[in-house]
C-alpha positions as CSV (number, residue, x, y, z in Angstrom):
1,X,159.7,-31.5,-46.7
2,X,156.6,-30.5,-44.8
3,X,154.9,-29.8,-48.2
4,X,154.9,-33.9,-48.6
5,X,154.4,-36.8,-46.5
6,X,157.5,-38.3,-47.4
7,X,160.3,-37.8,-50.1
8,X,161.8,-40.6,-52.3
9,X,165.6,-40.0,-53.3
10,X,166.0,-43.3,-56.4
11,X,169.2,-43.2,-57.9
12,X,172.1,-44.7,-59.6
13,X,174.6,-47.0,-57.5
14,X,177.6,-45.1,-55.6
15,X,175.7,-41.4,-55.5
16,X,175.8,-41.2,-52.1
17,X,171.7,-42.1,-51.6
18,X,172.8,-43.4,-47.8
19,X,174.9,-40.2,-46.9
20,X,172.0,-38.4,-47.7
21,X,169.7,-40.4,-45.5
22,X,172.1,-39.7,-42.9
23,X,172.9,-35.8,-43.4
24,X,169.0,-35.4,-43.1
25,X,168.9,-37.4,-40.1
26,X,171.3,-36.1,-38.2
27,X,169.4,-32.3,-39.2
28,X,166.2,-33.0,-37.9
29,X,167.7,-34.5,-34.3
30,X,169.9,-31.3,-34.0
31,X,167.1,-29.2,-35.3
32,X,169.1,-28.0,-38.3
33,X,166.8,-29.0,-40.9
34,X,166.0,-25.9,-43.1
35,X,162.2,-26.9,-44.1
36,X,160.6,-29.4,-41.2
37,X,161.0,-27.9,-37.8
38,X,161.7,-30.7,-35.4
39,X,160.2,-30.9,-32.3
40,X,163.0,-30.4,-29.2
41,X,161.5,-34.0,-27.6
42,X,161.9,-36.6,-30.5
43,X,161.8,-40.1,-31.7
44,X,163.6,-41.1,-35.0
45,X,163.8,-44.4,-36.8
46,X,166.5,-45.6,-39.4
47,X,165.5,-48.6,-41.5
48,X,168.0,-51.1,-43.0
49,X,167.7,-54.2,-45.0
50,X,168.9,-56.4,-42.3
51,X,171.3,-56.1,-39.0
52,X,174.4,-56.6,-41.1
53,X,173.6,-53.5,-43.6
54,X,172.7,-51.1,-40.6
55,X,175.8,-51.6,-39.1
56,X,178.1,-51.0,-42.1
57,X,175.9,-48.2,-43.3
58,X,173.0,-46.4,-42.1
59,X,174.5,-45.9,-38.6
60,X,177.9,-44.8,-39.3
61,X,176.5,-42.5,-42.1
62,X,174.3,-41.2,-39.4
63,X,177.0,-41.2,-36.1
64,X,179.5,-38.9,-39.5
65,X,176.9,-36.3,-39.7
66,X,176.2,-36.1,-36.2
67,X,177.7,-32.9,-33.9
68,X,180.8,-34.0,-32.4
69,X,179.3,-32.6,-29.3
70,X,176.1,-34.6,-29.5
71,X,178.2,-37.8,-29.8
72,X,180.3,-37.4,-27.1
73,X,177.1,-37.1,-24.8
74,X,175.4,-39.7,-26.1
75,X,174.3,-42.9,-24.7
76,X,174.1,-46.0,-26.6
77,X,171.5,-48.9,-25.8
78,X,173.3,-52.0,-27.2
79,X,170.3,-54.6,-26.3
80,X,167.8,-52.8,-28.2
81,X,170.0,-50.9,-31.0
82,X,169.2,-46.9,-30.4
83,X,171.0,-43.8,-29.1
84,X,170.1,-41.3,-27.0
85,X,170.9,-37.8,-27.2
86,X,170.4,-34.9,-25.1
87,X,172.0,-31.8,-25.6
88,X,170.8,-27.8,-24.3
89,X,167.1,-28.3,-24.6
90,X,166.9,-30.8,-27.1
91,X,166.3,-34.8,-26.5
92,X,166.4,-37.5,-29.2
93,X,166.8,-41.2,-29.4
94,X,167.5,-42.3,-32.7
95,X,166.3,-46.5,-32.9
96,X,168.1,-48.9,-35.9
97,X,165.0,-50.8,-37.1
98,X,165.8,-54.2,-39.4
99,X,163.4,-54.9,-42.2
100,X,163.9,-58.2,-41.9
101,X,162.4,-58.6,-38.6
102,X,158.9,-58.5,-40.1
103,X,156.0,-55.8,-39.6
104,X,155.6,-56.6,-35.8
105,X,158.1,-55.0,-34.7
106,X,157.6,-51.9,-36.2
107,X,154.2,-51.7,-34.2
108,X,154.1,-49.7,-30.8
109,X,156.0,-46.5,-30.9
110,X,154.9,-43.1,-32.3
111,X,157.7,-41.5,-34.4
112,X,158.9,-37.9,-35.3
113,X,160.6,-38.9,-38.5
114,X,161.8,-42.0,-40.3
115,X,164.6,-43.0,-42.8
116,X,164.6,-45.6,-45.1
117,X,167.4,-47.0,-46.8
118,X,166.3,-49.0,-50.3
119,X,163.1,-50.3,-50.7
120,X,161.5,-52.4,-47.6
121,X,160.1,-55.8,-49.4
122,X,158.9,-57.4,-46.2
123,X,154.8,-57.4,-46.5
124,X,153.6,-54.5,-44.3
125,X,156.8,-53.0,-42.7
126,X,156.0,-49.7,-44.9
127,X,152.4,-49.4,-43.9
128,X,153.2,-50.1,-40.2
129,X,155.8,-47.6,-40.1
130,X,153.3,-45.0,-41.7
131,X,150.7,-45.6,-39.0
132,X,153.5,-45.0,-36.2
133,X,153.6,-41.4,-37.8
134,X,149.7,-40.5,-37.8
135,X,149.3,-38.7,-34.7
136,X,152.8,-36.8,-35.2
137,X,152.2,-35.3,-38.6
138,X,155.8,-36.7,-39.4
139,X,157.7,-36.8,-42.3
140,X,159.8,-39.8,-44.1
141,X,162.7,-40.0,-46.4
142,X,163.5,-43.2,-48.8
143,X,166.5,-43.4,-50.3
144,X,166.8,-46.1,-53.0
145,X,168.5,-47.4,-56.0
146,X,165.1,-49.5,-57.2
147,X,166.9,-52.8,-58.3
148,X,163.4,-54.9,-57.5
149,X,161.5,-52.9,-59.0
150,X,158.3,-53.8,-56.9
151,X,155.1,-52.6,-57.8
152,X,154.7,-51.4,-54.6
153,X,157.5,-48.6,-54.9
154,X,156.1,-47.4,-58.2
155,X,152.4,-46.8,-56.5
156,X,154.7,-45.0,-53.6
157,X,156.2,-43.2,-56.1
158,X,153.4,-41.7,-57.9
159,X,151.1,-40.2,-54.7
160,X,150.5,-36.8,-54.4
161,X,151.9,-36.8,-51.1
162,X,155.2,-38.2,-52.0
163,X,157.9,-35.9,-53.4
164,X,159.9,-37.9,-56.1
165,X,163.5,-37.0,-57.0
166,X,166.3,-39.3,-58.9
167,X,169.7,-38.8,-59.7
168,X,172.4,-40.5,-62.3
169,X,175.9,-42.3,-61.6
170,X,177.1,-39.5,-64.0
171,X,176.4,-37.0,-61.8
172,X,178.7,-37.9,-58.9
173,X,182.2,-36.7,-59.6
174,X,184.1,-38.9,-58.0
175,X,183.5,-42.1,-60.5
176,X,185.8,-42.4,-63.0
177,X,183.7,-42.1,-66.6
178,X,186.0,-44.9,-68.5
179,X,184.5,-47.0,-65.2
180,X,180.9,-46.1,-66.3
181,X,181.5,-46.3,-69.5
182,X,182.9,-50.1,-69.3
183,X,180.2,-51.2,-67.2
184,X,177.5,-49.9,-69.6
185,X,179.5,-51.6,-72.4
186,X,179.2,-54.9,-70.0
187,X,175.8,-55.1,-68.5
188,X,171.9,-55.7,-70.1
189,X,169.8,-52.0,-71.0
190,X,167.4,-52.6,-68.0
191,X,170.4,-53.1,-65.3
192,X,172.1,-49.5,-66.9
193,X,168.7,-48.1,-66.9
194,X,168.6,-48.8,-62.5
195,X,172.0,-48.6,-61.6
196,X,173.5,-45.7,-64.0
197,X,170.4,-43.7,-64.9
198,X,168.3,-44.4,-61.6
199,X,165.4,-45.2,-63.5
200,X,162.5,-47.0,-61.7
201,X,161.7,-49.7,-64.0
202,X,159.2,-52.9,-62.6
203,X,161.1,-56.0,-62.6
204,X,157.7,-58.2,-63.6
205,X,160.1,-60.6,-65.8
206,X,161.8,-59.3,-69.8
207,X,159.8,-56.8,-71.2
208,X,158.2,-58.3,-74.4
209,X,159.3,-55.1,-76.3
210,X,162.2,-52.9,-76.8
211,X,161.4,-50.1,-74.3
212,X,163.5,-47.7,-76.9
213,X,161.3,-48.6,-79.9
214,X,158.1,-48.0,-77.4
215,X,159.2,-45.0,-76.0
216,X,159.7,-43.3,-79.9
217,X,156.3,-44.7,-80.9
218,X,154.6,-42.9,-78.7
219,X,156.8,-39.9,-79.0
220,X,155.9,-40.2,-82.7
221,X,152.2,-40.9,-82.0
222,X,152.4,-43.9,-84.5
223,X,149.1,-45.8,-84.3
224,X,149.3,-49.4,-82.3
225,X,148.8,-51.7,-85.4
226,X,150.8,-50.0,-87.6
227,X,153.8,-49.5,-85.1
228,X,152.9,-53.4,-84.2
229,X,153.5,-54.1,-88.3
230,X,156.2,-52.5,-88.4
231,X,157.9,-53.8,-85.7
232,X,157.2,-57.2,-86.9
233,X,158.6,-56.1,-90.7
């Protein structure tokens, strides 16, 4: 983690992105993390879609991976959505932050670390959460299966700064393969492509071409016209 400024985890539905987002959480407030070495005084925002998403997933992902010891010493702030945690020498508060709030209020605080579960599409949230992590040096995690396929995520996607990772329906045991295998047989190539492979793919409008017959064109190195005429015989 400290190698990057943040890391973006895209993957396949039901592969456990969110229990990820809260595993590393709950690491960097009890100081557990292997690679970034928290500080013992600490701020720490989880992002959700909207109110009704962070309550039936970030925080209880989060409040599973968290020390049974930390919870039971914990005090929760109900008007404003954040815990506070303070346990031997070490003192969090961990805030619930709502994308759908807009970008002002994501202004103010500075912040240790930030988690940010799918893809943020309100204008500016993103860059304002950034700039609350400046002075701090901090660290972000994304996790994402990238179903709008914004622009904006593939430009996140490809800094130098941003460690990439991505992972397949396949690869979570617990899914039963004749399940995959009937929604593949059900659903259009770009929708297997996001939600079984965890491709990023940008959701502009239909592709014009058949990304299959691109992809082994240029494999192939086939000239433009002449794939073109062939395409068209």
């Amino acid at each position: 983690m400290p190698m990057y400024k943040g890391c973006v985890a895209c993957g396949a539905n039901r592969i456990g992105k969110s229990r990820l987002g809260g595993y590393v959480s709950a690491m960097v407030v009890t100081g557990d993390h292997p690679r970034y070495v928290s500080p013992k005084e600490g701020r720490l925002w989880i992002v959700g879609l909207d109110s009704n998403v962070i309550e039936a997933v970030e925080k209880p992902y989060f409040e599973m991976f968290m020390p049974k010891r930390w919870m039971d010493s914990a005090k929760w702030n109900g008007k404003y959505n954040y815990w506070t945690f303070k346990v031997e020498d070490r003192e969090w508060q961990v805030w619930f932050k709502s994308v759908d709030s807009g970008r002002k209020k994501f202004q103010g605080d500075a912040i240790d670390f930030a988690w940010i579960d799918e893809e943020p599409l309100k204008e500016g949230v993103f860059g304002e959460l950034e700039t609350r992590m400046i002075d701090r040096k901090a660290p972000w995690l994304m996790t994402a299966t990238p179903v709008e396929g914004t622009k904006w995520l593939k430009d996140t996607l490809e800094r130098s700064d941003v460690y990439y990772t991505m992972a397949g329906m396949r690869e979570n045991p617990y899914i039963p393969m004749s399940e995959i295998d009937l929604f593949i047989a059900t659903h259009a190539e770009d929708e297997i492509d996001v939600r079984v492979e965890g491709k990023y793919i940008i959701f502009g409008g239909r592709p014009v071409f058949n990304r299959k017959i691109l992809a082994l064109l240029e494999e192939n190195a086939i000239p433009f016209t002449e794939g073109i005429l062939g395409l068209a015989g």
